[in-house]
N, C-alpha and C positions, 0 to 999 in steps of 0.2 A: 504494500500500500504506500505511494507516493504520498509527500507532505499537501499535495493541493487534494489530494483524497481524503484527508484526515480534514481537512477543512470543509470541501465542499459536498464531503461524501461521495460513494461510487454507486454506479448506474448496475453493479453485478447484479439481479436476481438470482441469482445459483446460491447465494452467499444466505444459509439460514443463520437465524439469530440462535444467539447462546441461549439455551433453557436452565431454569435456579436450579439450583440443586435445592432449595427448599422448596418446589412444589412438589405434589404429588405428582408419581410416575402415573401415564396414562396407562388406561385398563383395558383390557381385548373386552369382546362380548362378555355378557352376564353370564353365557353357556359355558365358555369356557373354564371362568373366573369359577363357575359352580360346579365344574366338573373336578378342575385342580383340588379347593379344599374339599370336596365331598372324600376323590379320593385321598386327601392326607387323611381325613379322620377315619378312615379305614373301611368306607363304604364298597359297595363294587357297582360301578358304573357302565351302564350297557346302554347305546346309542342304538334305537330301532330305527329304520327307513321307514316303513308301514308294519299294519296290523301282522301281517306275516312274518315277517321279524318278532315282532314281541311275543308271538305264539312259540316261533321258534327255539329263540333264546330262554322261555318261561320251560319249554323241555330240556333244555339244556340244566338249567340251573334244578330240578326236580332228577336228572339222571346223576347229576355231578354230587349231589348231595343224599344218592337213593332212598327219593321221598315217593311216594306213590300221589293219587288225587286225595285219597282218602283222608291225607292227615293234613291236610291245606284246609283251612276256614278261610270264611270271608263274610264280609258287611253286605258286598255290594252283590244285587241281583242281575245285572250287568256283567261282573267281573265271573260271578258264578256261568252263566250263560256263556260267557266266550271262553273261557277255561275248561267249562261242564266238570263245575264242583258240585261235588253235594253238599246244600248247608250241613256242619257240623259245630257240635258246643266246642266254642272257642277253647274252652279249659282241656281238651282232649289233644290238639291239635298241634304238630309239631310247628308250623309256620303260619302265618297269616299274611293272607292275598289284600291289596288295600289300592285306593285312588290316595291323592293328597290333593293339598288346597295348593300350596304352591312351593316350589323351592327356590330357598337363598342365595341367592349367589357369594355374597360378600362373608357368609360362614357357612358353606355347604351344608344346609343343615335344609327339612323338608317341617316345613309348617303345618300340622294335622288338628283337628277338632269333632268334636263329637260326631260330624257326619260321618268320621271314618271309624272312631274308634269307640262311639257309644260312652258308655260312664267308666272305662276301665282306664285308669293309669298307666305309664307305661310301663310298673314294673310288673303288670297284671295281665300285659301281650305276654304271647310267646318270645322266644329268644330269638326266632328266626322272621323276617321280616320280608316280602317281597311287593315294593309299589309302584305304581305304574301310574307314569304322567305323559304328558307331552309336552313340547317344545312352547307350548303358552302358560303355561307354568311355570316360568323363570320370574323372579322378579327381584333387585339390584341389593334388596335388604330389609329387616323385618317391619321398619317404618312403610316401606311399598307395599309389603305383601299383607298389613294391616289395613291398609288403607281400599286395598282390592277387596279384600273378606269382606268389609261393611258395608262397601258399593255391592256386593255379590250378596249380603244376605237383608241388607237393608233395615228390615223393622224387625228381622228374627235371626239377632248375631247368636251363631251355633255357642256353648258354651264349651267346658275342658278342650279350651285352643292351649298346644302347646310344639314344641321343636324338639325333633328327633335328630342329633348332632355329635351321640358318641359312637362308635361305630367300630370302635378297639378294643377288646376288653382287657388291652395289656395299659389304656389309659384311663380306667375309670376307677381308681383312687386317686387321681387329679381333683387338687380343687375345684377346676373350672366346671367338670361335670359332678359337681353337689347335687344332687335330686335329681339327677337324669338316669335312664338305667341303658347300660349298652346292649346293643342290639347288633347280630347280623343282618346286615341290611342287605339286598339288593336293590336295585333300583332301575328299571327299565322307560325309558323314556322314548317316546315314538313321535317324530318328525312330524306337524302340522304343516301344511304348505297355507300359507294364508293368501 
């Protein structure tokens, strides 16, 4: 850079400006960002294209774990229908089949409430967990995905809302997960085209 540069500035467009090192680094998609922590906290994350996919990979994870249908529960008459479960009493039930309200990106963790899980706590699920969402169920962090639930329920906010976020059971004498119970999770999410 010449001295008449330093005075009257240069005409370079190629030349990007310096970024702080005090701002925050910028963030890829919410998918991503939610795929990374989900799997640090030790979930297992499976990307579906379409319904064929999630049927797929729902046999996979049922061989890989030799569960039969028989010991899978579920809420939903939807999930039972496309799986072709038989309802059974969730207290028998080695794993339980579920939708979610939404997942977090910014602590992989998956937002659930009484729609999904009735009045049982989470240390009252089984151990074994498989939900099933789609690609519009992201959302940036739990102030968003709060805000989405009461536009979604309106005059009748579901109650026992809470985040399913330990996923290790080598870190659930951590403080951070106080009153959470760990769970193996899977998690299949199947691509929306909007």
């Amino acid at each position: 850079m010449g001295l008449l540069d330093r005075f009257f500035g240069t005409n370079n467009k190629d030349v990007e400006p310096e970024k702080s090192r005090y701002l925050k680094p910028e963030k890829g998609p919410k998918e991503n960002e939610f795929a990374e922590n989900f799997i640090q906290n030790g979930g297992k994350f499976i990307y579906c294209e379409d319904s064929d996919a999630v049927q797929f990979y729902f046999n996979e994870i049922l061989t890989e774990n030799n569960w039969n249908l028989n010991q899978l529960s579920s809420n939903s008459s939807t999930l039972n229908s496309f799986f072709k479960l038989t309802p059974s009493k969730s207290d028998a039930c080695i794993a339980q089949v579920m939708h979610c309200e939404y997942l977090i990106a910014n602590k992989g963790a998956i937002l659930i409430c009484s729609e999904q899980i009735k009045h049982l706590k989470l240390n009252e699920l089984p151990e074994n967990l498989i939900i099933i969402a789609s690609t519009r169920h992201f959302k940036s962090d739990v102030s968003e995905a709060m805000t989405a639930l009461n536009t979604k329920y309106k005059n009748n906010l579901p109650t026992n809302i809470t985040t399913l976020h330990a996923f290790d059971p080598n870190k659930e004498n951590d403080f951070l997960t106080y009153g959470s119970s760990t769970k193996n999770l899977y998690l299949l999410v199947q691509e929306v085209i909007e």
